[in-house]
C-alpha positions in Angstrom: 0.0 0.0 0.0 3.3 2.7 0.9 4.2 1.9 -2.8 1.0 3.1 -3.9 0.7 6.3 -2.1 4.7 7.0 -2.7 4.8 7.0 -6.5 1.5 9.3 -6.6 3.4 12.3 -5.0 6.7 11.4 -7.3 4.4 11.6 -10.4 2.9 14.6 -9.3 6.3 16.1 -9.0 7.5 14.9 -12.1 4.4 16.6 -14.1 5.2 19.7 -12.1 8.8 19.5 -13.5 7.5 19.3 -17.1 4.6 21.7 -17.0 7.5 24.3 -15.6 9.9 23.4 -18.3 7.6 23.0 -20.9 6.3 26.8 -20.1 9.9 28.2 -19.7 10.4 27.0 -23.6 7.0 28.5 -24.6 8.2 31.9 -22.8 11.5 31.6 -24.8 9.6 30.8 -28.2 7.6 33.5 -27.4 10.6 36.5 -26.7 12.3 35.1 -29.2 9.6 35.5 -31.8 8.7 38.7 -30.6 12.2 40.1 -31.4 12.4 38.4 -34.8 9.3 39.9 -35.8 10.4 42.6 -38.5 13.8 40.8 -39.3 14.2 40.5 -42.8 14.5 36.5 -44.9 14.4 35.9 -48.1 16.9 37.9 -50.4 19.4 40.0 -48.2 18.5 44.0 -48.6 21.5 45.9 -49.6 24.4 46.8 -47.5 26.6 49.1 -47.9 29.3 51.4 -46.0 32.3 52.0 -45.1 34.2 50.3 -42.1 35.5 52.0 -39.5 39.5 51.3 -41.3 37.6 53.7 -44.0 37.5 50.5 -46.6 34.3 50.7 -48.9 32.0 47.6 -47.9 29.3 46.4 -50.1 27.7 42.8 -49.1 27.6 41.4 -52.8 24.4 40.2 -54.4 25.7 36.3 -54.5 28.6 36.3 -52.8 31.2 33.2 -52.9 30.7 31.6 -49.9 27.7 31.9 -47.0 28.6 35.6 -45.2 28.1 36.5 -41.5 26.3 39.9 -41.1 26.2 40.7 -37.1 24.8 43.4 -35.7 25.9 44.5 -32.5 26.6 47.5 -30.1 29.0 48.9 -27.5 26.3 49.6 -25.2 25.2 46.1 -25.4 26.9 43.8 -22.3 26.0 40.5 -24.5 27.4 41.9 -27.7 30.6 42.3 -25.4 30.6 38.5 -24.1 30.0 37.3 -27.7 33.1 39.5 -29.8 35.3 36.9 -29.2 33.5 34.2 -31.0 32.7 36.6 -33.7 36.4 37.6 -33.9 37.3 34.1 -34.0 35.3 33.3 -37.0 36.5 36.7 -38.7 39.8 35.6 -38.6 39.3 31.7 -40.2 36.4 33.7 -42.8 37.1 36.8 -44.1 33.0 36.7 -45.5 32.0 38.8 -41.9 31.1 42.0 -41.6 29.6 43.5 -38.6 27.6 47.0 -38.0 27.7 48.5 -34.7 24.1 49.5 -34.2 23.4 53.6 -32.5 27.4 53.2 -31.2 27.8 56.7 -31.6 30.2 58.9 -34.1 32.7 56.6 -36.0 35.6 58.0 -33.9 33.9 56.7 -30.6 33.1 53.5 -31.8 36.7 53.1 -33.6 38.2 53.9 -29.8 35.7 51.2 -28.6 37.1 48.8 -31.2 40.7 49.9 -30.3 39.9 49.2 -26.5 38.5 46.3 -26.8 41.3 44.8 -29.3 38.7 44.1 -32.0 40.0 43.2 -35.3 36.9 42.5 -37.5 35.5 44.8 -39.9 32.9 47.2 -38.3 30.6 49.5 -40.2 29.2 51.9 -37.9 25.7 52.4 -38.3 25.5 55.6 -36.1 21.3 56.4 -36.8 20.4 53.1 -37.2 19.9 53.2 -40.9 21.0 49.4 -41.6 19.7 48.2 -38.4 16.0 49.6 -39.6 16.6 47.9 -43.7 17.3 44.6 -41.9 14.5 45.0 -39.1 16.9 44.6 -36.4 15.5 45.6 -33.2 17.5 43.9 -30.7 21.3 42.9 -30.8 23.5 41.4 -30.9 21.2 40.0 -34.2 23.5 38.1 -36.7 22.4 36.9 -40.3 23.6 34.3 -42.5 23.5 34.7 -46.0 23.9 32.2 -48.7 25.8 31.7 -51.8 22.3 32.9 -53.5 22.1 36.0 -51.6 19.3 34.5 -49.4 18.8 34.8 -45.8 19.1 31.0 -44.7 19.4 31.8 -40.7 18.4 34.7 -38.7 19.6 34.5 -34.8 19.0 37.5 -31.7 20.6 37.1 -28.5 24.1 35.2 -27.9 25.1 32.7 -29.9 28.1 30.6 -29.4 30.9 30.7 -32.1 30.2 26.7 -32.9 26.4 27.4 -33.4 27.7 30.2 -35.9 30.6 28.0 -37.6 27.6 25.3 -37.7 25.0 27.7 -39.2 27.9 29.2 -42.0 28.6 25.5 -42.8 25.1 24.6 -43.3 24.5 27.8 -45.7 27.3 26.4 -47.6 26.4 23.3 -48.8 
């Protein structure tokens, strides 16, 4: 009779356990959606700009092999934790380009990048301008685009550098 009344409770606590998990993901799903709400998919819009070296930067219409376009911000504490991954991948792809997002005048964000040691190529997008074509509302917001010159994956928040390396791979093939 114990055994009966014992595994009542430890089912009751197990359905507790997936109810709570299974509305954690539906929260996430749901943030998550809400933020990727105006990004763009399909064909990539047009970018173009100059990085903060002063090197003209145009992300081509079908370009050779899948390109990383990250959007990011030197305001933004999880754009900070996540430049190492993205530098990582900038120096084994030279297809990455990155626009820091309402940063402020080139100058101050070219200190930033001088502070912080980055070596990627940044286009600073002081207004917002690129941010707005791409419907990037939240950063760090990274793009991969195809061979084609479509969109294949679309990512807000941190991701990890093998999640990117995985998702350029992908695009690739």
């Amino acid at each position: 009779m114990t055994g009966e009344t014992g595994s009542k409770p430890r089912k009751s606590k197990w359905r507790s356990i997936a109810m709570e998990a299974l509305l954690f993901v539906a929260v996430v799903v749901a943030i998550r959606t809400w933020q990727q709400r105006d990004m763009v998919s399909g064909a990539a819009p047009a970018l173009q700009g100059a990085t903060l070296a002063g090197q003209p930067y145009a992300l081509p219409a079908h370009p050779d092999r899948p390109v990383l376009v990250h959007f990011w911000a030197t305001w933004c504490p999880v754009c900070s934790a996540e430049q190492d991954s993205i530098a990582a991948i900038a120096r084994d792809n030279p297809n990455v380009v990155t626009i820091a997002m309402q940063s402020g005048k080139p100058e101050e964000v070219a200190r930033y990048a001088r502070e912080q040691g980055i070596a990627f190529p940044v286009i600073n997008d002081p207004h917002g301008r690129l941010a707005a074509a791409w419907g990037v509302h939240a950063v760090p917001a990274s793009f991969i685009v195809a061979p084609d010159g479509q969109i294949r994956f679309v990512e807000v928040g941190y991701t990890t550098g093998l999640g990117l390396e995985l998702r350029l791979w992908l695009a690739g093939i």
